[in-house]
Every structure is written in C-alpha cells, then in structure tokens.
N, C-alpha and C positions, 0 to 999 in steps of 0.2 A: 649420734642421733641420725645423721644424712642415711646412715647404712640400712637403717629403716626403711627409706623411701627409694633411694636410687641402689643398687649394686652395683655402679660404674665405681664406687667409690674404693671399692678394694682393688682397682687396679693400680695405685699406686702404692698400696700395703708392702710388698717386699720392699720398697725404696725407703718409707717410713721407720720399716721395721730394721733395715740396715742402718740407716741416721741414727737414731735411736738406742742403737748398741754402740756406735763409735762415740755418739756425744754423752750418752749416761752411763754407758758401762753397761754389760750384762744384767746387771742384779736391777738396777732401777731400770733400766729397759723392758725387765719381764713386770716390776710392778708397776709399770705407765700401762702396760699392754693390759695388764688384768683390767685396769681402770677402764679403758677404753671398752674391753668385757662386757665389764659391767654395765655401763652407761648406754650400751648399746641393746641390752638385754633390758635393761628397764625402762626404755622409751619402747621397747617393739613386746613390752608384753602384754596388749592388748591382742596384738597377732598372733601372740605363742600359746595364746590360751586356744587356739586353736591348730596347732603346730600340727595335728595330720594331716593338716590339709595348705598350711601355711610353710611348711618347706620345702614338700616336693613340689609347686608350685615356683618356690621362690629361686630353687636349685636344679631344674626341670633343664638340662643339658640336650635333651633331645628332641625339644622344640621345634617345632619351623618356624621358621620366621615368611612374611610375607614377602614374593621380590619387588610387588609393584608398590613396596612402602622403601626398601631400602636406597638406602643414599649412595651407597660408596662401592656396589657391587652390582651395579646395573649394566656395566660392562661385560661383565659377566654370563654367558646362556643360562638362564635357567634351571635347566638339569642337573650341571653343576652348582647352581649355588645352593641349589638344597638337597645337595649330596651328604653324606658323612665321610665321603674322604677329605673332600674341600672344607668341612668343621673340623675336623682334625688335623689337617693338615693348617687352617690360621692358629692353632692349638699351639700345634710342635713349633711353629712360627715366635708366639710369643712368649713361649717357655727360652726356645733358642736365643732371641734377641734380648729375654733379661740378663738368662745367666752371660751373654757376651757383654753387657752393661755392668755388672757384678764384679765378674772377673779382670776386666780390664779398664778401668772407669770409677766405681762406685765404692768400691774396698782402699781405693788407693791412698785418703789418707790415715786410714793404719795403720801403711808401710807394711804390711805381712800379706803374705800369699794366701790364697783363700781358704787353704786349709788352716792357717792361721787365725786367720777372722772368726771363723768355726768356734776358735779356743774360745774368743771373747765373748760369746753366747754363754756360756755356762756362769751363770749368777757367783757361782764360787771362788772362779778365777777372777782375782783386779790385777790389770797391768800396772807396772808400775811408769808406763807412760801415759796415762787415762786424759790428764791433763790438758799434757801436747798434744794428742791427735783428737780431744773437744776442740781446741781452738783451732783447730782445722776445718770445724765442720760449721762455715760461713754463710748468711744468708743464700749467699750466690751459689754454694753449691748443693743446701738444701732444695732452691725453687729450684734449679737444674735437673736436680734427681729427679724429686717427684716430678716435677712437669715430666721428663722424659718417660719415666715409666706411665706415665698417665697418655703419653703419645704413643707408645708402643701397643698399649693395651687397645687403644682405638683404631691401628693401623692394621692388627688383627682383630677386632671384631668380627663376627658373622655379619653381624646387619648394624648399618649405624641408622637412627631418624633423626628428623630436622633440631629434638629436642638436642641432640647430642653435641651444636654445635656452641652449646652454652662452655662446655670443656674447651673445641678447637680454639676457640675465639681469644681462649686465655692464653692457653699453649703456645700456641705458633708465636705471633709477635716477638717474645722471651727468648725462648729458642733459636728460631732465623737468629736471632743477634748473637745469641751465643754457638752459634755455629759459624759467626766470622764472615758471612758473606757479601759481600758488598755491598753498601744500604740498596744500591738499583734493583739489587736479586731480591735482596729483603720485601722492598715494596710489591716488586713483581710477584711473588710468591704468597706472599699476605692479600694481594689483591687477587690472585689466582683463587686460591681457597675462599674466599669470601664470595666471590660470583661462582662458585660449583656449589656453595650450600646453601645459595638464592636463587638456584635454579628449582622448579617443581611442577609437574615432578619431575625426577631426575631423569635426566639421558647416558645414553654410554659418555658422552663426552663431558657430563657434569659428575660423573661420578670417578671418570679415570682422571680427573683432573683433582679428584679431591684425595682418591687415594695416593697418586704422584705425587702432592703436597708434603703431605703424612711422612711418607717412605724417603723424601728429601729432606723433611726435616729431620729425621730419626738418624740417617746416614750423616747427616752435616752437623748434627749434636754430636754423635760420637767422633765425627773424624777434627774437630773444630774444639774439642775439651784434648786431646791425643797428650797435650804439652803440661795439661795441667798435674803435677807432683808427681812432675817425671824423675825427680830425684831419688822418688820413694826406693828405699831400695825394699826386696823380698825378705821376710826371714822374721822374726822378734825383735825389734829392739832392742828391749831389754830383755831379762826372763820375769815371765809373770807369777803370781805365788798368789797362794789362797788368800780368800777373803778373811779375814778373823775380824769378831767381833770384840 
C-alpha cells in the first residue's frame, strides 16, 4: 500500500526479493510477490484509472529536481547537480553497490555462488536444503539487508528532502551497531547526521556531512558483516531436483 504514496519504498525491493527466495523458496517467493502485485494495484487504483497521466508522472526519470530544496547535494555546484551525467552516474553508483552487496553479503547463506542463487529463482527447482538455509535467514540478517539496501538507495539518490529523513533516522542507529564501531564512533556519527538534517536550509557543510554519514555507514555495514557465513562455501550443496506435485 506505502508504494502508492511514497516510491522510496522499492529501494529495498532487491533485498526483500533476495530474503524471500532464500527463506520460501522460489515457488512461494514468486507467489508472495504476486500478492504484493496485487495489493499494491488495488489500493492505487484510483490513480490508474488515470494511468496516462499517472505513470509518466510517477516514473518521470528526467526530472529536475530543485537544488535550493536538496539536502544531501548542496556541496555540490549547481551545474553539476542537475546534469545527467551526475544522475547517471548516482544510477551506476547504486546498481554497483547492490550488486557488490548481493554478491558478497546477501547470497551468502545459500552457500552457492550467485550464479547459483539464480537456480533458486525458478519456482520449479526445490533444493533439497530449503530448510537449512531458511533458518539462516534470522531477524538480524533480514533488518541488515533491507536497512542496507534501503541506505544504499539514499546515499545515491539525486535529491534527498527533509521528509526523507523519516528513513535515515531508522537506518543509521541499526547499522553504526552492525558495523562494529566503537559505541564513541556510534554516537558521534548518529549525532553527526542528525544535526546535518536539522540544519535548513542546508549548507555545503550540512549536507557533505550528511552524505559522509550515509557512505560511512554503507562502507562499515559491509566491511563489519565480512565474517558473517564465512564458512559458506561456493557451489550446491546438495543437487537440487524439480519441484513435483
């Protein structure tokens, strides 16, 4: 229902949709995801009765954004920020930083290499470890994921506003901890961010300090999880074999 109102919300979608496949399996991962479909289609069809006008709006990629409203790119000259190499380029930024979350991070307790993980997507295929690597997928590494992806997708945004720090506020706290840092860094860093998106309006220095937060935490999540199923080894498990009914 949120995806109705806010679009920030698919920026944790790959994280959900990778949980999703390790903890239900292929086959009820694709029919959780229909459901979500659906539900999302039936609360926004007031909007879609209007849909030629309601998704190029809602999917409108080449926007500007205003700079004397942005929070996190005030550092930034102008020129550049409403370039389209500097949109494309936060683009390749946060495609890059999932799939290195994916590949080295997020797949790991299925024990198989990404082209592996692949297999488990096809509804057809059950491993016959489905089991063992659900009880892998623990609250703690659920909120990790998403939180992370959901940090990633904000540290490349184009433009962040003041609304957007209802996301930071959750994230970071979480994070900083799961990133290992010393409670003193913790607090410094939680208090950092919190006085750059109480600043307004923003300055170079409220805003390089908010994106520095962001890109510390993103860096010290993945370097702070490094140990977690480090045992996993590459490869199948088992061999996995059709589903039959």
């Amino acid at each position: 229902m949120w995806l109705n109102v806010k679009m920030t919300l698919l920026l944790p979608l790959p994280a959900i949709g990778i949980i999703m496949v390790m903890k239900l399996g292929g086959r009820e991962a694709l029919t959780q995801a229909m459901i979500i479909g659906q539900v999302a289609i039936l609360f926004g069809y007031p909007f879609r009765k209007r849909s030629l006008s309601y998704f190029p709006a809602a999917f409108n990629f080449g926007r500007s954004f205003l700079y004397k409203w942005t929070v996190n790119w005030r550092f930034v000259p102008e020129s550049i920020f409403l370039s389209k190499p500097f949109a494309l380029g936060l683009l390749a930024l946060n495609v890059g930083l999932l799939f290195l979350f994916v590949l080295t991070r997020w797949v790991k307790p299925s024990k198989r290499s990404f082209r592996g993980f692949l297999k488990l997507c096809v509804p057809a295929i059950e491993p016959r470890d489905q089991d063992t690597m659900a009880s892998k997928i623990t609250p703690d590494f659920i909120t990790t994921t998403i939180l992370t992806a959901m940090t990633v997708g904000l540290l490349c945004a184009r433009s962040l506003h003041y609304q957007f720090y209802a996301y930071v506020a959750w994230c970071t706290p979480f994070l900083l901890w799961k990133a290992g840092f010393n409670p003193v860094a913790v607090y410094a860093l939680w208090g950092a961010q919190e006085w750059a998106w109480n600043v307004y309006p923003s300055t170079s220095m409220s805003s390089a300090t908010a994106v520095g937060v962001l890109a510390v935490t993103v860096a010290g999540v993945w370097w702070g999880t490094r140990k977690e199923y480090e045992g996993a080894t590459k490869g199948v498990i088992e061999d996995d074999h059709p589903h039959n009914e």
